[in-house]
SERO-497626 format. One record per residue (C-alpha): residue in one letter; y, x, z. Coordinates in steps of 0.02 Angstrom, whole numbers, padded with zeros to 5 digits, always signed. Each point is the difference from the previous one (the first is absolute). Layout:
BEGIN
aYXZ;...
//
This chain:
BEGIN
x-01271-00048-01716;x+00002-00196+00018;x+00151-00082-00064;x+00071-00174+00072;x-00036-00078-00145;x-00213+00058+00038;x+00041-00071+00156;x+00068-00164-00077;x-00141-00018-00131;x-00157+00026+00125;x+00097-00124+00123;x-00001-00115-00127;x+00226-00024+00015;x+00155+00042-00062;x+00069+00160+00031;x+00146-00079+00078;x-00109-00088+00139;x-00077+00164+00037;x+00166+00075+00019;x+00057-00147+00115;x-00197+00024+00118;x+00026+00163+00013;x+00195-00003+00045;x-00042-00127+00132;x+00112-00132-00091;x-00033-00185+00000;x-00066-00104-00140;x-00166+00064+00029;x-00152-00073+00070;x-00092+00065+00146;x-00149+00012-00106;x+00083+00068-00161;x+00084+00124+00116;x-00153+00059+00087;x-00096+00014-00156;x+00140+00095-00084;x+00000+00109+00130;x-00190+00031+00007;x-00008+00043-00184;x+00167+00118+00003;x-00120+00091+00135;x-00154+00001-00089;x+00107+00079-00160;x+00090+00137+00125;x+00165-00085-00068;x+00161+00072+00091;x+00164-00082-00034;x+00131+00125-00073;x+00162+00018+00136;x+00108+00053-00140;x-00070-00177-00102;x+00014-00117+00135;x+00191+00053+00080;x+00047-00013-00195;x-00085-00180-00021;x+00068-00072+00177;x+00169+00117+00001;x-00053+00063+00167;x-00058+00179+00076;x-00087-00051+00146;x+00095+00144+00085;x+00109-00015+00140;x+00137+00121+00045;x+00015+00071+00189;x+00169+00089+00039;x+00001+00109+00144;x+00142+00119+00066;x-00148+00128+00032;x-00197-00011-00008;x-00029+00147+00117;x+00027-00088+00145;x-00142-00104+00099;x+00091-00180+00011;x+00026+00035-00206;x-00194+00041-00012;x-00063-00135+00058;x+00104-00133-00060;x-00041+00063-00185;x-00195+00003+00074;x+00030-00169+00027;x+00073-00058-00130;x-00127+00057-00125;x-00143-00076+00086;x+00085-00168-00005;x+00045+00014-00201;x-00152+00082-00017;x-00084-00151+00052;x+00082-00103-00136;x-00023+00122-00154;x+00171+00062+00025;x+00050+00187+00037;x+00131+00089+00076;x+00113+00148-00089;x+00087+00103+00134;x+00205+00059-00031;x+00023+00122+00150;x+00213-00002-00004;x-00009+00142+00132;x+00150+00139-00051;x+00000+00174+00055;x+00095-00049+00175;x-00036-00147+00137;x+00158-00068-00017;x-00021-00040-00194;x-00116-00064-00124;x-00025-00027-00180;x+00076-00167-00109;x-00111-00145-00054;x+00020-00006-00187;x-00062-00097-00147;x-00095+00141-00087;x-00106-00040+00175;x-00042-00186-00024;x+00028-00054-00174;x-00172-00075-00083;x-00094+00124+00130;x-00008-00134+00149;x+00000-00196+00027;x+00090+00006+00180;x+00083+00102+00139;x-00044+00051+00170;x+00130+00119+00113;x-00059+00080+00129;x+00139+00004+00139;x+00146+00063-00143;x+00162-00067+00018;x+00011-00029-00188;x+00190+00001-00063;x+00077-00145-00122;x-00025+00079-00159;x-00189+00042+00057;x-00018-00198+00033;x+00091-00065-00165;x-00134+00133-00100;x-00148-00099+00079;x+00089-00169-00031;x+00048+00048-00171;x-00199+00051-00041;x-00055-00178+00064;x-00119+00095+00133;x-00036-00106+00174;x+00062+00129+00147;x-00094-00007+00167;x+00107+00121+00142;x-00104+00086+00158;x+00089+00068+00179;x+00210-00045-00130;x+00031-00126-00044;x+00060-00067-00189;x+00108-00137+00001;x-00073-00155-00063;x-00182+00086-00034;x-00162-00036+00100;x+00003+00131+00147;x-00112+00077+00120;x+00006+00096+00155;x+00023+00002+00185;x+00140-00024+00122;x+00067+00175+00044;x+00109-00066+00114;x-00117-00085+00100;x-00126+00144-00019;x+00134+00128+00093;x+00042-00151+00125;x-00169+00015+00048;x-00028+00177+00022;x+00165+00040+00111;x-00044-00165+00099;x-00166+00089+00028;x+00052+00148+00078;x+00133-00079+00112;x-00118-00117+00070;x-00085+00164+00050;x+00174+00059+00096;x+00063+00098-00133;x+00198+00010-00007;x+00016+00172-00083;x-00055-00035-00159;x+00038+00074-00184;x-00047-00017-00168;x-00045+00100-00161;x+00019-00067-00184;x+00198-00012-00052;x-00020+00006-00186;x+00184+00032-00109;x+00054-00172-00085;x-00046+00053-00188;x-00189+00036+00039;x-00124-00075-00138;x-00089-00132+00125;x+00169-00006+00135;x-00054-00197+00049;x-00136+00033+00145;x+00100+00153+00083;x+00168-00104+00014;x-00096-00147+00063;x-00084+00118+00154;x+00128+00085+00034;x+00114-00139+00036;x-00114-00112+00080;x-00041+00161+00116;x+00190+00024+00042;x+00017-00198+00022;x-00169-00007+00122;x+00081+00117+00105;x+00178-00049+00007;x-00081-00183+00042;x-00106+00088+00142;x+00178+00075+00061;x-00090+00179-00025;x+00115+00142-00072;x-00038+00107-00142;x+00067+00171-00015;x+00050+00083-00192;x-00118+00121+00020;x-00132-00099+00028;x-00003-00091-00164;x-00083+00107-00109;x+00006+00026-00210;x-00175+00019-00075;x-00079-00018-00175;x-00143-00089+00063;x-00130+00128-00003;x-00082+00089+00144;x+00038+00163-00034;x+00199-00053-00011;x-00006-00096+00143;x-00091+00140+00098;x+00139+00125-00064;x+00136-00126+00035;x-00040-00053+00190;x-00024+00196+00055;x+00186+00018+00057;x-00002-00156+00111;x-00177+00002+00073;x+00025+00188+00068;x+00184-00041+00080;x+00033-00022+00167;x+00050-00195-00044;x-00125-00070-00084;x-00068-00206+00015;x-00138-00034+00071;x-00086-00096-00165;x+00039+00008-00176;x-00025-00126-00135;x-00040+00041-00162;x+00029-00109-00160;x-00171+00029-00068;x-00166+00068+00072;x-00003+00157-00096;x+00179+00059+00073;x-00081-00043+00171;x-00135+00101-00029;x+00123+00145-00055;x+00088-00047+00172;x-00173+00009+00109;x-00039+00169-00083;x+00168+00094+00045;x-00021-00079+00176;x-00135+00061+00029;x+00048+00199-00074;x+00161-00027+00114;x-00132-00015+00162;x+00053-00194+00016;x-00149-00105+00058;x-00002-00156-00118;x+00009-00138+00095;x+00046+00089+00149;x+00129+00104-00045;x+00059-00123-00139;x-00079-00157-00091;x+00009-00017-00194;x-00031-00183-00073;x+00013-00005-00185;x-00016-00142-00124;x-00135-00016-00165;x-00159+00047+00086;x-00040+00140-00122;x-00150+00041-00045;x-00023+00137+00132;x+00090-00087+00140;x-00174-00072+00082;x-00084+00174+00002;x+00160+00066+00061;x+00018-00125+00133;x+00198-00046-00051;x+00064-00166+00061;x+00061-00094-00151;x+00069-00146-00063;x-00134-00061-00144;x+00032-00067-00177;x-00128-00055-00090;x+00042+00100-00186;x-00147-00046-00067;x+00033-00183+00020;x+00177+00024-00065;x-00058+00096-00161;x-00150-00138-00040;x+00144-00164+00036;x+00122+00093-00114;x-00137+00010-00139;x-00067-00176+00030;x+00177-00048-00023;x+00035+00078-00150;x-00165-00083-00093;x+00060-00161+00072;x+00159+00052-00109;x-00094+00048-00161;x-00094-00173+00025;x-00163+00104+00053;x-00027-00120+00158;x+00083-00169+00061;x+00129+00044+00134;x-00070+00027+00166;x+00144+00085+00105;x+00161-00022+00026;x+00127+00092-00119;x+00046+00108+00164;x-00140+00060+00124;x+00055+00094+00153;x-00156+00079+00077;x-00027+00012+00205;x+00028+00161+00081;x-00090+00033+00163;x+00015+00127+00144;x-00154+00125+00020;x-00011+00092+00160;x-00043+00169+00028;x+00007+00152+00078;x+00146+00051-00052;x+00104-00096+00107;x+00006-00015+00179;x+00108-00042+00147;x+00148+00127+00030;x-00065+00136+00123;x+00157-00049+00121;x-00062-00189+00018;x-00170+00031-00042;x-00123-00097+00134;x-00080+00117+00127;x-00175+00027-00033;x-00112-00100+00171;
//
C-alpha cells in the first residue's frame, strides 16, 4: 500500500505540500496541486481519517441532535444535512435523545461530543443551560433548526405565520366552526413549534371574533395514529366544527382517516388543513401549509461549514424560510354556505 511519503517522492515535493494539496489548504500551486493529486491517484493513495483529524485537530464529523429520528420532518432534515456535509468531506453522526415517553427525552452530555465532532446542529430541541455551557465549554460552533439557541446561527420557519395562514384559509372559505388538534404538555423534548401553533391558532381566531370551545382544542403527540385516536370523541358528537386544523400534516391525515370511518365526507362534512406538506400529503390530496425541510436542513449545514471556516459566509446568521399555502381537496366551503351548484 502507497504511503504519503511514495506520493511525495514520485511528485517530486515535500510530504508536507502533499498533505496541504490534498487537504485543500493554500500554499500550493494549481499545478503542484493537480499534479499531486494525479500521482496520489496513479499510486491508489488514500489519506488515513484517523491521521489527518490527529494532524489538523479536527474530525470532520458533525453532530445532529434530534428529540426523535422516527418522525418524517426529523428524516429528512438529517437527509439533508448529510448531503450538504457530504459535499464538503464532512459527515454526520446521529444522537437520537428520544426517551421512552413523548413528553421526555434523553440529556446532551460530554461523553457525546468530546474529540468525536467539530460542531453542533439541533434539530428543533429546546436545549437547557447546562446543555449549552457543555457545547461552549468544548469550543464546538452550534447551528439550531425549527428552536432557537440564544446567540447561535438558527434556522427554521415562522410557525406563527404558518398557522395564521392556514385558519385564514378556511375562514375565507366561510368557516366559523373551526377546531384544532396538536396541544402538546409544556416539558415535551421539541415543545417550541406546538406552543407557537397553538397560540397563533387561538390568536387568529380571537382576532377574527370567532369562538373556540374547550373541547375543541385537542391534545395529540403528533402522530397519525394519536391524532386519529384523539379526535374520535369530538368528530362523532352531536357538536362538532365544521373544519379542523391540525399542527402538522401527519395529525391531519390521522384526522381525515377517522372522518372518514365516522361517515363524515371530507370536505363536505368537515375540512382538515394541516401544516408541513408531508411526504404523503400530495397523493393524499391534504391542503397544507408547505415548509421547505430540505432547504432548512442544507442552510443549517452550509452554516455550520461557514462556522468551521469550510466556506466564506454566504447567509445571514438567522434564515427564516417562506411557508406557502397548498390547496387541496381537503378543504372546502362549509356545506351551510357552500355555493349552489348552476
Amino acid at each position: 500500500m502507497s504511503t504519503i511519503t511514495d506520493v511525495a517522492r514520485v511528485a517530486g515535493v515535500s510530504v508536507a505540500t502533499v498533505s496541504r494539496a490534498l487537504r485543500g489548504l493554500d500554499r500550493v500551486s494549481p499545478a503542484t496541486r493537480r499534479r499531486v493529486l494525479e500521482v496520489a491517484e496513479e499510486l491508489h493513495y488514500v489519506a488515513s481519517p484517523t491521521a489527518t483529524s490527529l494532524a489538523s485537530g479536527r474530525t470532520r464529523v458533525v453532530a445532529v441532535v434530534a428529540p426523535f429520528l422516527s418522525r418524517w420532518y426529523f428524516a429528512t432534515l438529517v437527509s439533508a444535512i448529510e448531503k450538504e456535509l457530504r459535499a464538503h468531506d464532512h459527515h454526520a453522526i446521529l444522537f437520537d435523545l428520544e426517551d421512552e415517553t413523548f413528553d421526555s427525552r434523553l440529556p446532551l452530555t460530554q461523553n457525546m461530543l468530546w474529540k468525536r465532532v467539530d460542531g453542533v446542529i439541533s434539530l428543533d430541541v429546546a436545549m437547557v443551560p447546562d446543555e449549552v455551557e457543555l457545547v461552549d465549554r468544548l469550543g464546538l460552533p452550534l447551528v439550531a433548526i425549527g428552536s432557537p439557541v440564544p446567540g447561535r446561527p438558527f434556522v427554521g420557519i415562522d410557525d406563527r405565520a404558518a398557522m395564521r395562514t392556514a385558519v385564514e384559509h378556511l375562514v375565507a372559505l366561510g368557516h366559523e366552526r373551526i377546531g384544532y388538534i396538536g396541544v402538546v404538555p409544556q416539558n415535551v423534548a421539541h415543545v417550541r413549534a406546538p406552543q407557537d401553533r397553538l397560540a397563533s391558532f387561538l390568536a387568529t381566531m380571537d382576532d377574527r371574533g370567532l369562538e373556540v370551545p374547550d373541547g375543541w382544542v385537542l391534545g395529540s403527540d403528533w402522530t397519525a395514529d394519536a391524532a386519529a385516536r384523539d379526535c374520535a370523541d369530538l368528530l362523532s358528537g352531536p357538536d362538532r366544527p365544521t373544519a379542523l386544523v391540525a399542527a402538522s400534516d401527519e395529525m391531519a391525515i390521522g384526522v381525515r382517516e377517522t372522518a372518514r370511518r365516522l361517515g363524515l365526507d371530507v370536505p363536505r362534512d368537515l375540512s382538515v388543513v394541516g401544516i408541513d406538506d408531508f411526504m404523503l400529503s400530495e397523493v393524499l390530496g391534504l391542503t397544507t401549509v408547505r415548509q421547505d425541510v430540505t432547504a432548512q436542513g442544507r442552510a443549517a449545514a452550509a452554516l455550520l461549514l461557514q462556522a468551521l471556516g469550510e466556506d466564506p459566509p454566504a447567509a445571514p446568521a438567522e434564515l427564516v424560510v417562506p411557508t406557502e399555502l397548498v390547496v387541496r381537496e381537503s378543504t372546502a366551503a362549509p356545506a351551510a354556505v357552500a355555493p349552489t351548484p348552476l
